[in-house]
Backbone as CSV, one residue per row, in Angstrom:
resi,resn,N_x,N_y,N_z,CA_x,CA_y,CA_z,C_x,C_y,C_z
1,UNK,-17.337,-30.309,-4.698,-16.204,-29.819,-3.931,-16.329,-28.301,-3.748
2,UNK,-16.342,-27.806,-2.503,-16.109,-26.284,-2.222,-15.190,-25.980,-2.399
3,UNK,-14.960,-24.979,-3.070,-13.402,-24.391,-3.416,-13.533,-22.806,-2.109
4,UNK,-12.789,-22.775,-2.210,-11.915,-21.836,-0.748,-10.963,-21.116,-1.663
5,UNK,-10.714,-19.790,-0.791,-9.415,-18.623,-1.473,-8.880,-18.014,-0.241
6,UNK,-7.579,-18.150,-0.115,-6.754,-17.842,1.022,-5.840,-17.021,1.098
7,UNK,-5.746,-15.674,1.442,-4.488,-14.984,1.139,-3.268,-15.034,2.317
8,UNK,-2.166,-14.563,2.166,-0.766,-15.052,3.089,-0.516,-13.557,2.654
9,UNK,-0.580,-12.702,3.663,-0.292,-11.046,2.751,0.713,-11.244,4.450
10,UNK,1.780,-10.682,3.624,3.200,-10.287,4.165,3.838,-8.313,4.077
11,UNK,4.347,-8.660,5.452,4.376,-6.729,5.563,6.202,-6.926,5.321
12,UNK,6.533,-5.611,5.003,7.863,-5.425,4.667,8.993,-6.204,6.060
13,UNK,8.640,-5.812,7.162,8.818,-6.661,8.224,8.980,-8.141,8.430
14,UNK,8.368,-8.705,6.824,8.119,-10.311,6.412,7.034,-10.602,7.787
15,UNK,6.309,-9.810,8.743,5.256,-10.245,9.710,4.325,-10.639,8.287
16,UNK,3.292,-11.980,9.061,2.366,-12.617,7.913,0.726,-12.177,8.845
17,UNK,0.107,-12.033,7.876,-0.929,-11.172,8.836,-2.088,-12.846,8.923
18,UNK,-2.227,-13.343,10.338,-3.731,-14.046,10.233,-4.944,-13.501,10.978
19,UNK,-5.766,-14.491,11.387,-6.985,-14.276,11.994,-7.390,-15.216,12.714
20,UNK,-7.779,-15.155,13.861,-8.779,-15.670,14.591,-10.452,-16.169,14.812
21,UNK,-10.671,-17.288,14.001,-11.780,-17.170,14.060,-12.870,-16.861,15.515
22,UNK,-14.232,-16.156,14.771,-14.788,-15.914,16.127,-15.263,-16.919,17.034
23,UNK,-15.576,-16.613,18.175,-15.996,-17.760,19.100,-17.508,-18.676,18.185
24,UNK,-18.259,-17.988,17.612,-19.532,-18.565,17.321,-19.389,-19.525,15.861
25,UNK,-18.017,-19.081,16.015,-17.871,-19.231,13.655,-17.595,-21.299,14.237
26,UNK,-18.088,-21.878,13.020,-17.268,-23.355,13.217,-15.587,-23.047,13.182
27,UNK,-15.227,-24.443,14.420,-13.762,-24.341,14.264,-13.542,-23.474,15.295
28,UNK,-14.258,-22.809,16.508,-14.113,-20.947,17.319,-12.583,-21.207,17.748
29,UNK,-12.313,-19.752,17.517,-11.117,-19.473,18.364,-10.111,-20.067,17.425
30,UNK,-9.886,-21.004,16.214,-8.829,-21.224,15.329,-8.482,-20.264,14.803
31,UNK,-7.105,-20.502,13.895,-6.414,-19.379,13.637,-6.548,-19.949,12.062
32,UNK,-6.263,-19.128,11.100,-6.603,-19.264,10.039,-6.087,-17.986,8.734
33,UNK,-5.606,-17.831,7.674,-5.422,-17.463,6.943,-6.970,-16.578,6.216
34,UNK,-6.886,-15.169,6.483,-8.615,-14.659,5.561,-8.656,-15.041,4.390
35,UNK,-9.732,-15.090,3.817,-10.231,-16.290,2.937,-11.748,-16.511,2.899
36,UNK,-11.939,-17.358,2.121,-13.334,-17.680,2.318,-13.874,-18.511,0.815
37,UNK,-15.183,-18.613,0.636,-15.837,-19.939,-0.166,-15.703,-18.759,-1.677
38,UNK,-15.131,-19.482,-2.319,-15.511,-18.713,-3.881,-17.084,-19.118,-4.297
39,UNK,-17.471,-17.999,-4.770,-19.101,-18.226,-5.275,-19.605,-18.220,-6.717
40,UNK,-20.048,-18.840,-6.801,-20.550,-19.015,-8.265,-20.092,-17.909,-9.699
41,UNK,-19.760,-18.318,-10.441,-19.602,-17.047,-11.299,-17.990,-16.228,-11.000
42,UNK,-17.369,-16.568,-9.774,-16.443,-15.793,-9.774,-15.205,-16.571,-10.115
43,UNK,-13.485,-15.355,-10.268,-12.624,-16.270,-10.629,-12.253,-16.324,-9.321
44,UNK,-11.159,-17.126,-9.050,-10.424,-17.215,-7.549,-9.550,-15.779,-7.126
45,UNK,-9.108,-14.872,-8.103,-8.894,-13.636,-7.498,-10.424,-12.621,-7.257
46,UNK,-10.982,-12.467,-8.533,-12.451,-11.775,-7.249,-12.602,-12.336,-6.142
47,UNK,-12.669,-13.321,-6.000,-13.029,-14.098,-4.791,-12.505,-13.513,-3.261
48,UNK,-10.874,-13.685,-3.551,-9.891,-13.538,-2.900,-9.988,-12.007,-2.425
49,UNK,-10.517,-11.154,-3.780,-11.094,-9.306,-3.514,-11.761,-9.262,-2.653
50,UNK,-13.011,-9.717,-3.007,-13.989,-9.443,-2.022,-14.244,-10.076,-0.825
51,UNK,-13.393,-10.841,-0.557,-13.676,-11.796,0.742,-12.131,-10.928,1.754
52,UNK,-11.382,-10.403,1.248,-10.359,-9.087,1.958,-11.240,-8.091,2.058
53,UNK,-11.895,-7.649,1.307,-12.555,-6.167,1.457,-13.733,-6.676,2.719
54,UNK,-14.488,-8.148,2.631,-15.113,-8.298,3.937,-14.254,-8.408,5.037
55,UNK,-14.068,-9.290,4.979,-13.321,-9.521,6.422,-11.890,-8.491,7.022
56,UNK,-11.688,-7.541,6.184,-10.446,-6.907,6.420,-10.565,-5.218,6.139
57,UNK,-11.466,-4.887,5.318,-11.764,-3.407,4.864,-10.294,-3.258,3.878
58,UNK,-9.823,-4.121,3.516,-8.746,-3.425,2.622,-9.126,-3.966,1.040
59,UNK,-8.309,-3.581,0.245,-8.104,-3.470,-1.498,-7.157,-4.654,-1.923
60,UNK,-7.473,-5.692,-2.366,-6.416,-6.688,-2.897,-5.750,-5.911,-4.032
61,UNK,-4.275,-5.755,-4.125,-3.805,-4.736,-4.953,-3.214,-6.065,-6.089
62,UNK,-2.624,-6.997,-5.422,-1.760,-7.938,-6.412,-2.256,-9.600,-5.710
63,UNK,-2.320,-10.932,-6.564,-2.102,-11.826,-5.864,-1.336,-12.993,-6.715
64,UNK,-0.899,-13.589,-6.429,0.232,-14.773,-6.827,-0.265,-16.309,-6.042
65,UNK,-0.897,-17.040,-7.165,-1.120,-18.456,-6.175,0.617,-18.868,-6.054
66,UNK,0.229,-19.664,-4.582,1.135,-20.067,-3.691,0.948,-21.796,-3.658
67,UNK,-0.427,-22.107,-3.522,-0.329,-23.561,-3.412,-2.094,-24.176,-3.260
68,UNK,-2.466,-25.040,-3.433,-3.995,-25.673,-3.575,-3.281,-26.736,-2.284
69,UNK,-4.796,-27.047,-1.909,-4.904,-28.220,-0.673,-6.278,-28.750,-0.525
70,UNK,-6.411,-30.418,-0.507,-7.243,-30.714,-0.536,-7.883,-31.422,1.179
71,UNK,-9.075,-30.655,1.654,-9.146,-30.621,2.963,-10.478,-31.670,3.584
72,UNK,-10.453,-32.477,3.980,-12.385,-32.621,4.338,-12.160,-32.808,6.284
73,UNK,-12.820,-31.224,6.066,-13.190,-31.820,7.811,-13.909,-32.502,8.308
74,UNK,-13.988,-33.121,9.677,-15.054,-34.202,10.563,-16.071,-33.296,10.424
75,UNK,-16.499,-32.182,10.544,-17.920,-31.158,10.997,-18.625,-30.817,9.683
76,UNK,-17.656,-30.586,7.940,-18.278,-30.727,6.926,-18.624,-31.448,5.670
77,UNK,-19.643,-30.567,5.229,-20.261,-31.835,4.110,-19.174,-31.920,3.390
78,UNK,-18.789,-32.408,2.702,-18.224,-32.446,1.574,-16.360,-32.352,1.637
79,UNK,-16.029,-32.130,0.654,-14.035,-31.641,0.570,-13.626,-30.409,0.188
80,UNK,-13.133,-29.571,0.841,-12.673,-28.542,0.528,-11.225,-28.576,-0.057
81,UNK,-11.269,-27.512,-1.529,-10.161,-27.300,-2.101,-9.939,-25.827,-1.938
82,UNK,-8.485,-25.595,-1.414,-7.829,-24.181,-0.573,-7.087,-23.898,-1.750
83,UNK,-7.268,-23.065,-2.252,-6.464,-22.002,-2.981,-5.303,-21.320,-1.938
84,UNK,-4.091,-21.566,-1.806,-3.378,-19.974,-1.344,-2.437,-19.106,-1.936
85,UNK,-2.756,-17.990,-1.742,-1.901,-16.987,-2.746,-1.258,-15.954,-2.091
86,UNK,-0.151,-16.144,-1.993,0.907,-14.152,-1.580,-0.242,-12.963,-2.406
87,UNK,-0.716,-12.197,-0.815,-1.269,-11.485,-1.289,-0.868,-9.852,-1.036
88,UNK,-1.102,-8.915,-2.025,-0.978,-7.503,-1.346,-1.936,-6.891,-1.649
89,UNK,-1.593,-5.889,-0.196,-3.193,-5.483,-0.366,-2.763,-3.660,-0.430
90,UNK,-3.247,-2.820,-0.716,-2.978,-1.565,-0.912,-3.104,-0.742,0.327
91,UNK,-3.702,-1.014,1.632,-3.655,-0.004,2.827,-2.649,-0.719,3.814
92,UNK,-2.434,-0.006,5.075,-1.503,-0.527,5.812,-2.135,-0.868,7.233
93,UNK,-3.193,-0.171,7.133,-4.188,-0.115,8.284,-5.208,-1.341,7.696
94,UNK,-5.001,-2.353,8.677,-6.115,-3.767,8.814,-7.544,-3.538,9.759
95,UNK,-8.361,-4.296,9.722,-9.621,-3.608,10.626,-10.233,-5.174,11.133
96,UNK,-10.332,-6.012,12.144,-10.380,-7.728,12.443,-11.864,-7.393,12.119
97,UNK,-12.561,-7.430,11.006,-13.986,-6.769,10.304,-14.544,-8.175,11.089
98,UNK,-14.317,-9.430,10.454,-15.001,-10.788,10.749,-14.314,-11.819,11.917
99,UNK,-12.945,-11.143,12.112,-12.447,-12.007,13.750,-12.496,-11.652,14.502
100,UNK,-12.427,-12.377,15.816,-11.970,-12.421,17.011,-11.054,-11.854,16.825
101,UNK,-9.895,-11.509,16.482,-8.461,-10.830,16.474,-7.973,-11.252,15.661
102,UNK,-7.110,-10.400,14.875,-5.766,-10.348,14.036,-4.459,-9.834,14.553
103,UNK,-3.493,-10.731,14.099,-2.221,-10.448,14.366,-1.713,-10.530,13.558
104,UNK,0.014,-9.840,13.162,0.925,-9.886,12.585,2.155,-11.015,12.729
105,UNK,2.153,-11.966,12.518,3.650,-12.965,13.090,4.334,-12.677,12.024
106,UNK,5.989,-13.319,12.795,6.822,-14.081,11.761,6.898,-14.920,11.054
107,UNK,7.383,-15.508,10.511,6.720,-16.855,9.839,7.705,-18.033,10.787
108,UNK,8.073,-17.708,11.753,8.874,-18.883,12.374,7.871,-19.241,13.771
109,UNK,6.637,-17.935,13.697,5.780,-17.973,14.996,4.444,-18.317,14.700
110,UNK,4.508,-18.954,13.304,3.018,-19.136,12.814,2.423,-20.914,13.829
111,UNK,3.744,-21.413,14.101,3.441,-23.108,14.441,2.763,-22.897,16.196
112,UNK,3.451,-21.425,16.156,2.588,-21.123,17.885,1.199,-20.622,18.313
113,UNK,0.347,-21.014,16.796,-1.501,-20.642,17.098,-1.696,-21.856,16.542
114,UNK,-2.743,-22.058,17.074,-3.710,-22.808,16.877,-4.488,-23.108,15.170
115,UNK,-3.986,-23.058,14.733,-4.692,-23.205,13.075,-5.424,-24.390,12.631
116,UNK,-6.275,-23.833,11.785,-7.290,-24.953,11.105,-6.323,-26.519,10.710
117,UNK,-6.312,-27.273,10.602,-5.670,-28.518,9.901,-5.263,-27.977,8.728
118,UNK,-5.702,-27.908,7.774,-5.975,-27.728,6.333,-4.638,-26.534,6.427
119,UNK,-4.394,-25.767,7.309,-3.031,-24.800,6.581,-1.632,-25.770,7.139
120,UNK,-1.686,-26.525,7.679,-0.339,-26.890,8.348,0.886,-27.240,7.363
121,UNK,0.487,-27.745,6.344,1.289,-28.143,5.059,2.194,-26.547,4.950
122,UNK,1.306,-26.096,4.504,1.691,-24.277,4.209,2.325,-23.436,5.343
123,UNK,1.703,-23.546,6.829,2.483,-23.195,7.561,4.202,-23.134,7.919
124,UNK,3.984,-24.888,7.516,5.607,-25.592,7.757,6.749,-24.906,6.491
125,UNK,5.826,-24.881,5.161,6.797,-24.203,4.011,6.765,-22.868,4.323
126,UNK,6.141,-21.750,4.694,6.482,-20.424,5.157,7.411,-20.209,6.340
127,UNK,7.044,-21.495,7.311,8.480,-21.074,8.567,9.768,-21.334,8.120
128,UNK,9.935,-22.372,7.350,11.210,-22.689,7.086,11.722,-21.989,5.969
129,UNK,10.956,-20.860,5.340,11.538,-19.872,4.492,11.205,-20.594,2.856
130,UNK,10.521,-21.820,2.405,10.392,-22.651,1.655,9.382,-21.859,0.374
131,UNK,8.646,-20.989,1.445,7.887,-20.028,0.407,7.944,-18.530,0.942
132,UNK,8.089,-17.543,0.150,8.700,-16.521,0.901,7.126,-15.570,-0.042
133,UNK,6.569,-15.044,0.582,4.971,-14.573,-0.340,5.863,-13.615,-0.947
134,UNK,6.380,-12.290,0.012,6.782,-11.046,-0.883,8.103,-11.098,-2.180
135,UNK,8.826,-12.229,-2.340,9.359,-12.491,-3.317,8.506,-12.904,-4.441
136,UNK,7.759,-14.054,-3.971,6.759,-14.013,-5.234,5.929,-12.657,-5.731
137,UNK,5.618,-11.950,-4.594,4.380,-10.902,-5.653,5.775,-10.136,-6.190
138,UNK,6.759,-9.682,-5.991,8.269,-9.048,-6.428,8.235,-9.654,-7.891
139,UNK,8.269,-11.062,-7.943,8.871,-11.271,-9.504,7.884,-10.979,-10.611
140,UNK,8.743,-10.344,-11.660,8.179,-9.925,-12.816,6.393,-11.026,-13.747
C-alpha cells in the first residue's frame, strides 16, 4: 500500500489553499490537496515538510491529522492510503512550484473544482463546516 500525506492549510480568511494538477501529471488538470507519496524512512509529518517545501516553497510550521482514506484508482498499481492534516505553514506568500495553478477557496467553493475522487469524503466535511483545519491546529 502507498501511503500519501495531504495538507488542508487554511488562511485567517478560512480560504483553503489547493492545486491544480499539471497538464502532463496523471489525473491533468485535477484539483487536489499538496501532498505527495511518503518515502521510506520517513514519518508522515517529514513527509508532509518536504513535499510543501517542493511543491509550494514554504515551511510546514504545525500539522494536526484530520483524517486517513483508503483510495485505489483505475490508472494505479496498487491502494493508496491518504493521510490529511490541518496544516500551517510559516510564509504567506505561496509559489504553484509543481501546479498548473493554485488557488485560495472557501470551503463552501471547494465542490466547484474538479478534484481527485479520493478527497470528496473530506471535501463534503470541510464545506459543511464538519472539520474546521484552523481550530484544530488552535487547540492546545
Amino acid at each position: 500500500m502507498i501511503q500519501v500525506v495531504a495538507a488542508v492549510i487554511e488562511r485567517s480568511d478560512r480560504r483553503i489553499l489547493i492545486g491544480q494538477r499539471r497538464r502532463t501529471d496523471t489525473s491533468p488538470l485535477k484539483w487536489e490537496f499538496p501532498g505527495g507519496k511518503v518515502r521510506a524512512g520517513e514519518s508522515f509529518e517529514q513527509a508532509l515538510a518536504r513535499e510543501l517545501h517542493e511543491e509550494l516553497g514554504v515551511t510546514l510550521a504545525k500539522a494536526v491529522a484530520i483524517a486517513s482514506v483508503r483510495h485505489a484508482y483505475a490508472h494505479s498499481t496498487g491502494e493508496l492510503e491518504i493521510h490529511f492534516f490541518a496544516a500551517q505553514i510559516s510564509e504567506s506568500d505561496v509559489a504553484p512550484v509543481t501546479f498548473e495553478q493554485i488557488a485560495w477557496v472557501l470551503p463552501k467553493e471547494l465542490a466547484q473544482h474538479d478534484f481527485l475522487a479520493a478527497n470528496r469524503q473530506l471535501i463534503a466535511q470541510l464545506a459543511t463546516g464538519r472539520i474546521k483545519p484552523a481550530e484544530l491546529l488552535a487547540a492546545p
